[in-house]
C-alpha positions, 0 to 999 in steps of 0.5 A: 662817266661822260658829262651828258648836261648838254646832251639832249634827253629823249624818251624812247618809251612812254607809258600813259595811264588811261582814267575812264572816271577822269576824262579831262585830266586824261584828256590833256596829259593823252595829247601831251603823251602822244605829241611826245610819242610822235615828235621823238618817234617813241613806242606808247603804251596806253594803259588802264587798270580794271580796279578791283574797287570798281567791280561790285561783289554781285559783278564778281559773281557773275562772269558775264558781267565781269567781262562786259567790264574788261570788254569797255575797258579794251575798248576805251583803250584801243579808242586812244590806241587808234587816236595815236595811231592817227595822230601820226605816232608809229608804235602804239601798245594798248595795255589793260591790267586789272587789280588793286590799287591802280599805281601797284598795278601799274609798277607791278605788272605794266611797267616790268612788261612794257618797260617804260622810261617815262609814265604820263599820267593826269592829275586827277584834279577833276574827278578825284575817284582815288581818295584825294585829288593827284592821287595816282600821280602823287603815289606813281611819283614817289614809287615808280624807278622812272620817270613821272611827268602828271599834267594838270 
């Protein structure tokens, strides 16, 4: 194997979750991904989970409300779309998944399909909605087969 320690490390795809519940921790850890996504002129997939603990069972029961959810969703999602698009970025996929536990669907269904080398995520530091702060960027860190970079 070739020695690579001197070879520059770029990333073709970059992945960056999306938390509607914690708006300054996506906020930064967005900027970062799309400065990234443009300067080594990567695909970006721009992604958010529709968890199942955010549905109440009465929404579950009523279709119309369940899609009035995942409608705010893809449009949270395609808002950051059309800013990395603006911001100069060429390739941009937005992704909504809906599930369990957000980083499973993320490693599970985002991540076989987009293919990423490389998830962008918040700390979570500002709206610990997942249990304790750093959460998802902790359990994403630890399980994900790529690399993980969370912004505080």
């Amino acid at each position: 194997m070739a020695d690579e320690s001197n070879n520059p490390l770029f990333f073709r795809r970059i992945l960056i979750t999306i938390d509607e519940d914690d708006r300054p921790s996506t906020s930064r850890a967005f900027r970062f991904a799309m400065t990234m996504a443009r300067d080594y002129q990567a695909h970006l997939g721009i992604a958010s989970v529709l968890e199942n603990d955010d549905i109440s069972i009465y929404e579950s029961l009523m279709p119309a409300k369940l899609n009035e959810r995942r409608n705010h969703l893809r449009r949270i999602v395609k808002e950051y779309a059309d800013k990395a698009t603006a911001f100069g970025v060429e390739q941009v996929r937005p992704i909504v998944a809906e599930g369990g536990d957000v980083d499973d669907v993320i490693l599970q269904k985002i991540v076989p399909d987009f293919q990423p080398d490389l998830i962008v995520c918040g700390a979570d530091v500002d709206f610990a909605s997942h249990g304790h702060p750093g959460a998802i960027g902790l359990r994403l860190t630890k399980k994900s087969d790529v690399s993980v970079i969370v912004i505080r």
